[in-house]
PyMOL Python script that loads the backbone (N, CA, C, O; Angstrom):
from pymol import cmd

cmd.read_pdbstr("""\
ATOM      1  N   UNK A   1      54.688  81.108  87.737  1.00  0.00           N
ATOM      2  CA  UNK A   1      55.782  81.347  88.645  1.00  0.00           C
ATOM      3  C   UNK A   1      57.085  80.750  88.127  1.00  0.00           C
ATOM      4  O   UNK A   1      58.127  81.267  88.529  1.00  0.00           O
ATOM      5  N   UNK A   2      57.155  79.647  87.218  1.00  0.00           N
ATOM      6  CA  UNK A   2      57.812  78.812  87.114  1.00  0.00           C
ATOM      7  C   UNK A   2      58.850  80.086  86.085  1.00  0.00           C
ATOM      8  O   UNK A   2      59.875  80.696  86.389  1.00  0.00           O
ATOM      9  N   UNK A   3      58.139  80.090  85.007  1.00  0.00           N
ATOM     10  CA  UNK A   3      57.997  80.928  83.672  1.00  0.00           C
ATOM     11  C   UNK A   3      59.153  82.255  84.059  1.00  0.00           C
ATOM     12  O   UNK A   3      60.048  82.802  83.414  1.00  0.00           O
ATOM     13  N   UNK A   4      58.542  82.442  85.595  1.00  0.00           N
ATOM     14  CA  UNK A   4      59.285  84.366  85.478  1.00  0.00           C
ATOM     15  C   UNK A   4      60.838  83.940  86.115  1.00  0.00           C
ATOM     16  O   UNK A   4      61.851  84.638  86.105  1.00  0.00           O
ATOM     17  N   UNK A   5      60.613  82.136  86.835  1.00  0.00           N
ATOM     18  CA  UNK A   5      62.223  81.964  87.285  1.00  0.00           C
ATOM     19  C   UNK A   5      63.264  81.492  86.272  1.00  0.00           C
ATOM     20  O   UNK A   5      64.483  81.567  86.423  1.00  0.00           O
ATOM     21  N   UNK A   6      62.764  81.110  85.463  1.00  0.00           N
ATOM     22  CA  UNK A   6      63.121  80.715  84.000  1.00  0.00           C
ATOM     23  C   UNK A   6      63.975  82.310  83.493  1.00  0.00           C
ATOM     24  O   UNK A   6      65.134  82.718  83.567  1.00  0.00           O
ATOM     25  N   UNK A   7      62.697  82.853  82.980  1.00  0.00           N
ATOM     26  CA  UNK A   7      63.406  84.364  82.321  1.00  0.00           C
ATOM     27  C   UNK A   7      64.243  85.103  83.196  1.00  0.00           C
ATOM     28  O   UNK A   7      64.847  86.090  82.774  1.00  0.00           O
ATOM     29  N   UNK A   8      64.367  84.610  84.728  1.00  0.00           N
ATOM     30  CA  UNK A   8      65.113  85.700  85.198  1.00  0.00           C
ATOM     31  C   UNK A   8      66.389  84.987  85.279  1.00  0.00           C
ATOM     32  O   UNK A   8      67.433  85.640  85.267  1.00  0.00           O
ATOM     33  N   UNK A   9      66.412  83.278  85.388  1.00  0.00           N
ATOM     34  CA  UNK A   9      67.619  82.990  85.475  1.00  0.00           C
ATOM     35  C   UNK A   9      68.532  82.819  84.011  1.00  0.00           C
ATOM     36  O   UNK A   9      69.749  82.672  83.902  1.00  0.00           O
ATOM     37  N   UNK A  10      67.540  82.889  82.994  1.00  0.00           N
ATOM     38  CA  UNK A  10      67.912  83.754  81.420  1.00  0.00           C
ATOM     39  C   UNK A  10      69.026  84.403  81.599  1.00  0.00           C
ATOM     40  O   UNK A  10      70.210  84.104  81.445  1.00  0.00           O
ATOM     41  N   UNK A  11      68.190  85.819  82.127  1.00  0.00           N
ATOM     42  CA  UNK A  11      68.943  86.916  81.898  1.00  0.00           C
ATOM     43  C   UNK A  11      69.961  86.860  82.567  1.00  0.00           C
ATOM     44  O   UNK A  11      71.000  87.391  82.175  1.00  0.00           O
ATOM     45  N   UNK A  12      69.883  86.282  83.582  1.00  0.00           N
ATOM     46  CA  UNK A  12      71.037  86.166  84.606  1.00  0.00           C
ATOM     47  C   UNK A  12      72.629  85.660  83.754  1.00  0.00           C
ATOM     48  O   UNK A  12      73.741  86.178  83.646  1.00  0.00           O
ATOM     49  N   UNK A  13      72.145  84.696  83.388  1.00  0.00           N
ATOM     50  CA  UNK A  13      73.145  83.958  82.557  1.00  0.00           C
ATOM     51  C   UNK A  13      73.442  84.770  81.362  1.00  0.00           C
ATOM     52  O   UNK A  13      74.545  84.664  80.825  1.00  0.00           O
ATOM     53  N   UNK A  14      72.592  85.529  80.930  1.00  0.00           N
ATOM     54  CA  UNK A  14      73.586  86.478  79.683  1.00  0.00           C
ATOM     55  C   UNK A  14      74.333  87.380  80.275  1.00  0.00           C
ATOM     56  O   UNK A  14      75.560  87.315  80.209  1.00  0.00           O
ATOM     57  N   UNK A  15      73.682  88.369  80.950  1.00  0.00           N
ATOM     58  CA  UNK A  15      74.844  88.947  81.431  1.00  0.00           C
ATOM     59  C   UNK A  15      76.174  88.875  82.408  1.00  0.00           C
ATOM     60  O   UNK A  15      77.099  89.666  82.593  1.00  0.00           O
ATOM     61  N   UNK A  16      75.845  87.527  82.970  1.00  0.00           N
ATOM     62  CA  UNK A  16      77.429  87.404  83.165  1.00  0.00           C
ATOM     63  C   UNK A  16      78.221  86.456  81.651  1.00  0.00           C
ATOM     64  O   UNK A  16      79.426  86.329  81.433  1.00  0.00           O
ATOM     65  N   UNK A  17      77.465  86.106  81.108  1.00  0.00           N
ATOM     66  CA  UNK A  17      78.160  85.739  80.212  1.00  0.00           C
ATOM     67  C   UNK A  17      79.071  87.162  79.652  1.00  0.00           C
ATOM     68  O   UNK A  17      80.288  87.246  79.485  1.00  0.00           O
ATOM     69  N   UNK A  18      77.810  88.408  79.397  1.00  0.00           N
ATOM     70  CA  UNK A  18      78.300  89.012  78.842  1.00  0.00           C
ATOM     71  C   UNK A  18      79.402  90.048  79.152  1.00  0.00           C
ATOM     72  O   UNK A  18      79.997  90.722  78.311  1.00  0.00           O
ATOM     73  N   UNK A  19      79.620  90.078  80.757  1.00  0.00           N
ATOM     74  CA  UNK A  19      80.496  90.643  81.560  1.00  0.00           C
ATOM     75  C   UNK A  19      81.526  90.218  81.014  1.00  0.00           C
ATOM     76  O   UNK A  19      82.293  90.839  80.279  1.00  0.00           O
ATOM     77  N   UNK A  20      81.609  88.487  81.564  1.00  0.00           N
ATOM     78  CA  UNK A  20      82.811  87.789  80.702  1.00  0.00           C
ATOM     79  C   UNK A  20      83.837  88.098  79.951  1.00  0.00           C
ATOM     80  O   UNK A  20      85.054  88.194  80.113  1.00  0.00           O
ATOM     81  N   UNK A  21      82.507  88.341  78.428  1.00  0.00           N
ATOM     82  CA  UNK A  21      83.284  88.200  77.427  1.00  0.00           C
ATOM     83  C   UNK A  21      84.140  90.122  77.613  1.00  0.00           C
ATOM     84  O   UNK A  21      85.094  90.434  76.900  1.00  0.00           O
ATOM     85  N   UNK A  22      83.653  90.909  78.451  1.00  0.00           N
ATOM     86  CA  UNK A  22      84.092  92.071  78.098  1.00  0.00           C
ATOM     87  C   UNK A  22      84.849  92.262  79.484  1.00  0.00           C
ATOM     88  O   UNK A  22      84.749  93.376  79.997  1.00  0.00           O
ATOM     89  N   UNK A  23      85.542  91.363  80.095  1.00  0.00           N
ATOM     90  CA  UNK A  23      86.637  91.670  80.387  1.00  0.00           C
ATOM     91  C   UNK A  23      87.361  90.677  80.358  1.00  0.00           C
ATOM     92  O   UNK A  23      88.332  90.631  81.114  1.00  0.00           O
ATOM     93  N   UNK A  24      87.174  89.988  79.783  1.00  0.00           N
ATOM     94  CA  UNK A  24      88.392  89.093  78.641  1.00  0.00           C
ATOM     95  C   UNK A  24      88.842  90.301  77.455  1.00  0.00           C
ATOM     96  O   UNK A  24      90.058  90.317  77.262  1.00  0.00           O
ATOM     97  N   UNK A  25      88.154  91.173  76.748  1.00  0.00           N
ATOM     98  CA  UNK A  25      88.425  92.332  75.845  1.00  0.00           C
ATOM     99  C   UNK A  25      89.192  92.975  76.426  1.00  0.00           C
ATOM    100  O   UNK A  25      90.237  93.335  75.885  1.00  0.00           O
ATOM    101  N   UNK A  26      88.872  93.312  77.746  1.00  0.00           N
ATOM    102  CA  UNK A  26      90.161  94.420  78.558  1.00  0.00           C
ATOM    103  C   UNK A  26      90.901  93.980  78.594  1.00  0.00           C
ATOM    104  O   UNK A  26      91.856  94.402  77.943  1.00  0.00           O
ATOM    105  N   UNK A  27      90.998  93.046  79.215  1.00  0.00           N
ATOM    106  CA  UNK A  27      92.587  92.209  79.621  1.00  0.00           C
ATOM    107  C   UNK A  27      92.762  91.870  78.179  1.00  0.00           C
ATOM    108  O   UNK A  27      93.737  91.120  78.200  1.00  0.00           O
ATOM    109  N   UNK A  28      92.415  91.979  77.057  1.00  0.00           N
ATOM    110  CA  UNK A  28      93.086  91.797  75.641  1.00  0.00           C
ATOM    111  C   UNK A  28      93.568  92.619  75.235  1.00  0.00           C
ATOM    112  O   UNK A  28      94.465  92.541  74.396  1.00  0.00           O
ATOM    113  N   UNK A  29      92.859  94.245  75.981  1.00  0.00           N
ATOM    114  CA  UNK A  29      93.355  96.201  75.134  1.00  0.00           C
ATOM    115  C   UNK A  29      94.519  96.622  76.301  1.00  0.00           C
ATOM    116  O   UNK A  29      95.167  97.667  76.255  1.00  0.00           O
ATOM    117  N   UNK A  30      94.659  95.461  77.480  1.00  0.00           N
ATOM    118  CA  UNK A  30      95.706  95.810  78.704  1.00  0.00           C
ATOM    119  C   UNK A  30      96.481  95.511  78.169  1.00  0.00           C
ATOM    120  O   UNK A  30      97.090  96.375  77.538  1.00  0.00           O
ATOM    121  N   UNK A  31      96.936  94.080  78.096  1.00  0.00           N
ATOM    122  CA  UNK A  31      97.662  93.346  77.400  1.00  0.00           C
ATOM    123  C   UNK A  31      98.669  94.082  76.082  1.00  0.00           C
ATOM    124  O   UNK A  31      99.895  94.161  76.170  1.00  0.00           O
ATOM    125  N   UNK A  32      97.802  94.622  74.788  1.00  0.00           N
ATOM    126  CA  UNK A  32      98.263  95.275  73.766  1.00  0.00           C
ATOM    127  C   UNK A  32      98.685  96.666  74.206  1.00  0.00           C
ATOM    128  O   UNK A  32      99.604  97.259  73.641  1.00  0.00           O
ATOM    129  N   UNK A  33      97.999  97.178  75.223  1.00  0.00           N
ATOM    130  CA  UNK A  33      98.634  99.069  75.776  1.00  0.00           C
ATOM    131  C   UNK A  33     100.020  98.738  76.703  1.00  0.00           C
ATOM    132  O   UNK A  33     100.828  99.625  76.978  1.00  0.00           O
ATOM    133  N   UNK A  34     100.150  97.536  77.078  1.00  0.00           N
ATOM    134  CA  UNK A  34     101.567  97.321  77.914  1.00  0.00           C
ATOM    135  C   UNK A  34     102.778  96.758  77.122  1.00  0.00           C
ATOM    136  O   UNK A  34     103.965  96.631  77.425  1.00  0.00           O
ATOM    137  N   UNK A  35     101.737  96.327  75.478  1.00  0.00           N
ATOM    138  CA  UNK A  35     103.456  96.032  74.846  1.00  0.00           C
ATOM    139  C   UNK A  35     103.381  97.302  74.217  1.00  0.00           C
ATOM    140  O   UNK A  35     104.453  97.686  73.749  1.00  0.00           O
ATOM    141  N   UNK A  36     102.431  98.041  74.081  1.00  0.00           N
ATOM    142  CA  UNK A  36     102.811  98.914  72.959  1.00  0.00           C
ATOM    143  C   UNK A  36     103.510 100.344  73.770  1.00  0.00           C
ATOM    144  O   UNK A  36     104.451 100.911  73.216  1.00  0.00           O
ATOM    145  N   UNK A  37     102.962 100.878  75.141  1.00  0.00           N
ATOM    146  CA  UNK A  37     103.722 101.529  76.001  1.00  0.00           C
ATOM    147  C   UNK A  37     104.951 101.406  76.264  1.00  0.00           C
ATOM    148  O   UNK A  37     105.735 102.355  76.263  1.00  0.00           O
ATOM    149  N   UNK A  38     105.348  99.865  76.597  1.00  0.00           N
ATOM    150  CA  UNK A  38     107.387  99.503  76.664  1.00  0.00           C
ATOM    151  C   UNK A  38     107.481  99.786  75.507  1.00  0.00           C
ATOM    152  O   UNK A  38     107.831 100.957  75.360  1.00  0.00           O
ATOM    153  N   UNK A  39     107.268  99.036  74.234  1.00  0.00           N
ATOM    154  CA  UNK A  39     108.033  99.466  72.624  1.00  0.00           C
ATOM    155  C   UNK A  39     108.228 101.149  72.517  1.00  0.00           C
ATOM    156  O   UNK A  39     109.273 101.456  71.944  1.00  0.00           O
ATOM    157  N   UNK A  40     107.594 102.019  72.865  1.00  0.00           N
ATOM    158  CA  UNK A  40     107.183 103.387  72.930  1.00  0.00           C
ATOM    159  C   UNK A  40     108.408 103.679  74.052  1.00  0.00           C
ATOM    160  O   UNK A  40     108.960 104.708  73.662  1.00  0.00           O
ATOM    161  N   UNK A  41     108.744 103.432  74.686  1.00  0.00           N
ATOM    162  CA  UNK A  41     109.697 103.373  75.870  1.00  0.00           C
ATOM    163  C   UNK A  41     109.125 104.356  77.076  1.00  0.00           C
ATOM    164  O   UNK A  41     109.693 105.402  77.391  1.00  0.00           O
ATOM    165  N   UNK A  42     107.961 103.881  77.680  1.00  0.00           N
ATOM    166  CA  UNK A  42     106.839 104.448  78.466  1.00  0.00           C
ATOM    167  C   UNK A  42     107.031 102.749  79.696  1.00  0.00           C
ATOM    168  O   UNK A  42     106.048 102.009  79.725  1.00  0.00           O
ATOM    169  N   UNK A  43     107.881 102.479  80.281  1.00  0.00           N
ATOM    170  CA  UNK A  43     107.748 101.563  81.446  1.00  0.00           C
ATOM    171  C   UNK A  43     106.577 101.759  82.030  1.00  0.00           C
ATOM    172  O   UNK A  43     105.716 100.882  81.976  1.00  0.00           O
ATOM    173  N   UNK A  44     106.351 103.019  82.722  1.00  0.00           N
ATOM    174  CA  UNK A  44     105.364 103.119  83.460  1.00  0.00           C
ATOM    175  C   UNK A  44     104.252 102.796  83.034  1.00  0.00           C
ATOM    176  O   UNK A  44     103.503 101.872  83.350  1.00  0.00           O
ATOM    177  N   UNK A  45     104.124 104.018  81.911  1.00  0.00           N
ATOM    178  CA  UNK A  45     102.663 103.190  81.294  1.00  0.00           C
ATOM    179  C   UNK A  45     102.144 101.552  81.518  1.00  0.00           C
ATOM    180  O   UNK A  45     101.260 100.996  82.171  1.00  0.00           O
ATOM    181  N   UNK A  46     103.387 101.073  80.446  1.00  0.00           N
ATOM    182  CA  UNK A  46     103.022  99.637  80.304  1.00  0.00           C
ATOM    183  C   UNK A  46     102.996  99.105  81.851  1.00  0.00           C
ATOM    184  O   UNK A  46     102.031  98.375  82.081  1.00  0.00           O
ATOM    185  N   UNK A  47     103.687  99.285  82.714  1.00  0.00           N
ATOM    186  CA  UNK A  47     103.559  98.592  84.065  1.00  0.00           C
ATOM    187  C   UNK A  47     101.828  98.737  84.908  1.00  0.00           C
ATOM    188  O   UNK A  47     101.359  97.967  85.746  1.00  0.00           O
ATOM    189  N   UNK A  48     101.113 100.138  84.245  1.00  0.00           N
ATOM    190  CA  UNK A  48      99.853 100.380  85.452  1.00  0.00           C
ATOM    191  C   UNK A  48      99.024  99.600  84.076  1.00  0.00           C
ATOM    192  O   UNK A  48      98.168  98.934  84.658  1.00  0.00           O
ATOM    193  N   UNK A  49      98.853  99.359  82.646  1.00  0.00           N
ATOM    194  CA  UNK A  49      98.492  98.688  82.039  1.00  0.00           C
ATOM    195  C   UNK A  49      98.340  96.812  82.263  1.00  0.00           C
ATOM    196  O   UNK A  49      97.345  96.094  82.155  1.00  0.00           O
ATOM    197  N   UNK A  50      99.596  96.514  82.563  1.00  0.00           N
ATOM    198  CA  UNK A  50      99.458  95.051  83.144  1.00  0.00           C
ATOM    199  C   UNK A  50      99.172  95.081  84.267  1.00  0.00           C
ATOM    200  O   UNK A  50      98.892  93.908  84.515  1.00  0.00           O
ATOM    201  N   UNK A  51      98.974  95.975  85.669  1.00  0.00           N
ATOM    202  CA  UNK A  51      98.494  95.636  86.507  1.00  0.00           C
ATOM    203  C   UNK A  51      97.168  95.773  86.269  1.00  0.00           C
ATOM    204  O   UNK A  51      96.904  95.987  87.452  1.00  0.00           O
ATOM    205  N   UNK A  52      96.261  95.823  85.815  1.00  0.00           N
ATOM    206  CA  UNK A  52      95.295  95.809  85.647  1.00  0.00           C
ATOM    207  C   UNK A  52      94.612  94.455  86.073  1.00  0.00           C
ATOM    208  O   UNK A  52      93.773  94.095  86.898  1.00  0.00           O
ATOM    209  N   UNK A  53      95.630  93.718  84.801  1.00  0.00           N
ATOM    210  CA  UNK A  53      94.694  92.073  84.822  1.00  0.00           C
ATOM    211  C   UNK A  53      95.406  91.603  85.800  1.00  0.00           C
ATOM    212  O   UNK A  53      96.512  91.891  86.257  1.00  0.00           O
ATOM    213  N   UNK A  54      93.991  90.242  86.249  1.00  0.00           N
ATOM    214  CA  UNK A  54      93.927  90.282  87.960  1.00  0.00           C
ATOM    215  C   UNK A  54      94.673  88.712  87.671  1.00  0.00           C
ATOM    216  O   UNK A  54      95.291  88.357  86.668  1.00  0.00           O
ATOM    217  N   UNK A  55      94.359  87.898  88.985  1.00  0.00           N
ATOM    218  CA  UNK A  55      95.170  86.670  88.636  1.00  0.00           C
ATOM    219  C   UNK A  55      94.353  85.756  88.283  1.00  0.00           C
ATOM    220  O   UNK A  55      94.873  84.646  88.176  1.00  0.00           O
ATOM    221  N   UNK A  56      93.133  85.829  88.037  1.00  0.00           N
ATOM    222  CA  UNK A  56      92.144  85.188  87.714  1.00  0.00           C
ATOM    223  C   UNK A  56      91.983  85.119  86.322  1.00  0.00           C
ATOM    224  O   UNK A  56      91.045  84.438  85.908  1.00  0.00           O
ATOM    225  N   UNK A  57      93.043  85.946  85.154  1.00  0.00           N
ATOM    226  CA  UNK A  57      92.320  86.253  83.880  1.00  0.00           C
ATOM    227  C   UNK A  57      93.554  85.356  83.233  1.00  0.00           C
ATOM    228  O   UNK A  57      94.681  85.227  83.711  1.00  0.00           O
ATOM    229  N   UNK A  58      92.989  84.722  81.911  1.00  0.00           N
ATOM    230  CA  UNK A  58      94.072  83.560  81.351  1.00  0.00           C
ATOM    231  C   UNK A  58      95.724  84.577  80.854  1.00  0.00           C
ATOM    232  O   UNK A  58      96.824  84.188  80.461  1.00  0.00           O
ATOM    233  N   UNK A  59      95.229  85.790  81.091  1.00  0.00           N
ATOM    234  CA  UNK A  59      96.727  86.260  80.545  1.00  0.00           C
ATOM    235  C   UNK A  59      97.519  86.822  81.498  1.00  0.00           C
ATOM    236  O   UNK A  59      98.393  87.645  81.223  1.00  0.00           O
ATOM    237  N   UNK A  60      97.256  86.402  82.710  1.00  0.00           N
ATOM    238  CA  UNK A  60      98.007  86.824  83.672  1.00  0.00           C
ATOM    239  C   UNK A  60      99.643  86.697  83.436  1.00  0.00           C
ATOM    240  O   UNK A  60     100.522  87.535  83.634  1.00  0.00           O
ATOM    241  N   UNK A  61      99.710  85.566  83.023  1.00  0.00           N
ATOM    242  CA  UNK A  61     100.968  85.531  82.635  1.00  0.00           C
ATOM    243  C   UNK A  61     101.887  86.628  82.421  1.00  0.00           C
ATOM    244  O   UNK A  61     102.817  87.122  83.058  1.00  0.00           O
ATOM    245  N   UNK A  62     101.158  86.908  81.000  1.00  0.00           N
ATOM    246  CA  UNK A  62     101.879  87.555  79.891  1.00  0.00           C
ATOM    247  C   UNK A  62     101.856  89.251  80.695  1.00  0.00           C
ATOM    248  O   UNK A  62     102.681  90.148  80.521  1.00  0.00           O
ATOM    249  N   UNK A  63     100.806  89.268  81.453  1.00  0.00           N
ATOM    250  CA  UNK A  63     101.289  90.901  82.365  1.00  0.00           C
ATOM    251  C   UNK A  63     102.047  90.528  83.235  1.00  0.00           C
ATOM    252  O   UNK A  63     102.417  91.616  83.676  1.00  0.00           O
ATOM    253  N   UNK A  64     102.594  89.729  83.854  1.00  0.00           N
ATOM    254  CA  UNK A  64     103.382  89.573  84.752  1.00  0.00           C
ATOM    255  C   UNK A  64     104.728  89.735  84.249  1.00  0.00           C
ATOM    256  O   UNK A  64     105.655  90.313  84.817  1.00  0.00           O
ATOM    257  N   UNK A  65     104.741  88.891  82.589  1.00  0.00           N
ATOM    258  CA  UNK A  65     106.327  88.998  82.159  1.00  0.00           C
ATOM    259  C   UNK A  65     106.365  90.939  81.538  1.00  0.00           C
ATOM    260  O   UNK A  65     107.456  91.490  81.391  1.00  0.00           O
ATOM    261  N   UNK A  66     105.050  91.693  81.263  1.00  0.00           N
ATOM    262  CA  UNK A  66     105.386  93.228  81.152  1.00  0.00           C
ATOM    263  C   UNK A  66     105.717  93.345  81.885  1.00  0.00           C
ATOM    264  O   UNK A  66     106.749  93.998  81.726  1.00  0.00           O
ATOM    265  N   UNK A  67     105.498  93.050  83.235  1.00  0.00           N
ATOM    266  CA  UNK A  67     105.556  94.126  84.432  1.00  0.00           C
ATOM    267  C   UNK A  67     107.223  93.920  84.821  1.00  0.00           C
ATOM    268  O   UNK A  67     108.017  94.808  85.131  1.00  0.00           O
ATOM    269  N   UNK A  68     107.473  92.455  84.697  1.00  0.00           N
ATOM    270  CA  UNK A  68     109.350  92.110  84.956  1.00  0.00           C
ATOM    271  C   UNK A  68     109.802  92.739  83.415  1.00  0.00           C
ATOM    272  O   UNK A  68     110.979  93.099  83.433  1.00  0.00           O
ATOM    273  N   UNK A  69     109.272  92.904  82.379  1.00  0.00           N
ATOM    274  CA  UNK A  69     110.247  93.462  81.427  1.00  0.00           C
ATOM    275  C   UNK A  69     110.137  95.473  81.583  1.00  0.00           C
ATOM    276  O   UNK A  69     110.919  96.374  81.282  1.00  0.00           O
ATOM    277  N   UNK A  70     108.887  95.443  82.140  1.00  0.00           N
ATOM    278  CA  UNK A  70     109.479  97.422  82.558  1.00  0.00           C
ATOM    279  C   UNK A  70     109.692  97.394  83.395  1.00  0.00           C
ATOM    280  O   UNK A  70     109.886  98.590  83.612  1.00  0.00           O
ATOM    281  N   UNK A  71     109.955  96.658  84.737  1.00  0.00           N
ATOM    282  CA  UNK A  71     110.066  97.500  85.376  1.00  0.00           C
ATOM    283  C   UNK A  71     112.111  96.797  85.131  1.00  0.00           C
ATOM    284  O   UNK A  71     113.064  97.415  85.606  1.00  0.00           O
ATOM    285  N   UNK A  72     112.179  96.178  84.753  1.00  0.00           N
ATOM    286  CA  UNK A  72     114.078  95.552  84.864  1.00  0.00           C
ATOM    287  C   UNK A  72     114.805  96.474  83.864  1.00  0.00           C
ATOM    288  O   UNK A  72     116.004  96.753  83.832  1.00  0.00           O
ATOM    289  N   UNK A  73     113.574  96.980  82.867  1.00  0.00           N
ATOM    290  CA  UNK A  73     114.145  98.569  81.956  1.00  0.00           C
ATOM    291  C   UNK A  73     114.184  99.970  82.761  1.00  0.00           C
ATOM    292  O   UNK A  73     115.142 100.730  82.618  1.00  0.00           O
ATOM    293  N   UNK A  74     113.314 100.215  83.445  1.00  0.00           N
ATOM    294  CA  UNK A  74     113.095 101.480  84.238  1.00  0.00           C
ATOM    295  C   UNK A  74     114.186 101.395  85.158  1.00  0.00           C
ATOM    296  O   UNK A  74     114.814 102.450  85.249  1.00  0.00           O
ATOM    297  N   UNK A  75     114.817  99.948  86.245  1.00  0.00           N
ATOM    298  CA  UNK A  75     115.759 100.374  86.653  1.00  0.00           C
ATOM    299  C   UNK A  75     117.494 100.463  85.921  1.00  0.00           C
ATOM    300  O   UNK A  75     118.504 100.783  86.546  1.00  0.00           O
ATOM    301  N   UNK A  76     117.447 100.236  85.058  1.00  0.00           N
ATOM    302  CA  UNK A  76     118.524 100.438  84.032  1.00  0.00           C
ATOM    303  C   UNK A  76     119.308 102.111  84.239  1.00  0.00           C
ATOM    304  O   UNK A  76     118.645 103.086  84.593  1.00  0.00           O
ATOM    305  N   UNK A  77     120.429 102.158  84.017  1.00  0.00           N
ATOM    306  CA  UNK A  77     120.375 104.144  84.303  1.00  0.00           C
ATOM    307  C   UNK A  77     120.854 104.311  82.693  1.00  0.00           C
ATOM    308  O   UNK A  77     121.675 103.695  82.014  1.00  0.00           O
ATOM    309  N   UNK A  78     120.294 105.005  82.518  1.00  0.00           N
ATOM    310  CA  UNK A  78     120.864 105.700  80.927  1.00  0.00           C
ATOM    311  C   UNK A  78     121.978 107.021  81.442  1.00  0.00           C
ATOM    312  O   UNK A  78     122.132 107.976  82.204  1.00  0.00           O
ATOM    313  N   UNK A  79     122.791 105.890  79.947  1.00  0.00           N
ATOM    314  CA  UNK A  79     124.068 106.601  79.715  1.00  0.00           C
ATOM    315  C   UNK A  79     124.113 107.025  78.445  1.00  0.00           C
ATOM    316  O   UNK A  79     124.892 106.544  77.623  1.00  0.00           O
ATOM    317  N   UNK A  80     123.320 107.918  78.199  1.00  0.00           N
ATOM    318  CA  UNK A  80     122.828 108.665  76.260  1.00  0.00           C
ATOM    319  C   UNK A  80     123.696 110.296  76.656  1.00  0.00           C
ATOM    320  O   UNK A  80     123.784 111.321  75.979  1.00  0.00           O
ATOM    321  N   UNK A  81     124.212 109.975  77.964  1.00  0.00           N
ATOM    322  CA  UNK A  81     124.979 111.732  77.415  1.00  0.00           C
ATOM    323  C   UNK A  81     126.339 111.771  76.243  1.00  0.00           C
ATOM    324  O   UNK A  81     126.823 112.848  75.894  1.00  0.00           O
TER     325      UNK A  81
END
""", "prot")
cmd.dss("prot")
cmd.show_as("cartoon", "prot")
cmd.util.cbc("prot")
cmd.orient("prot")
């Protein structure tokens, strides 16, 4: 009995480990699609890209400063006539 609480609390522990590590990866491919969407001059994009990561993830930060750098570009008015 002991044995099967053992292996189950195993597995337990890998896969949230392994959850973890794979959305720490997202919030790493969010992160890179929201600078690379503003550089591209896609605000929007990059803005539904950083909302993604939640406030719980260590890069919250850094989507928070995308989301103030598109959206303070998107309200800008272009004058290219």
């Amino acid at each position: 009995m002991h044995i099967r609480l053992i292996l189950l609390l195993s597995v337990c522990t890998f896969i949230s480990c392994t959850s973890a590590e794979k959305k720490a990866e997202l919030d790493r491919q969010n992160i890179f699609f929201a600078e690379f969407y503003y550089e591209q001059g896609f605000p929007e994009r990059s803005i539904a890209h950083a909302r993604k990561i939640k406030p719980d993830s260590p890069n919250y930060a850094a989507a928070r400063d995308w989301i103030e750098r598109a959206s303070y570009d998107d309200d800008e008015p272009d004058y290219s006539e």
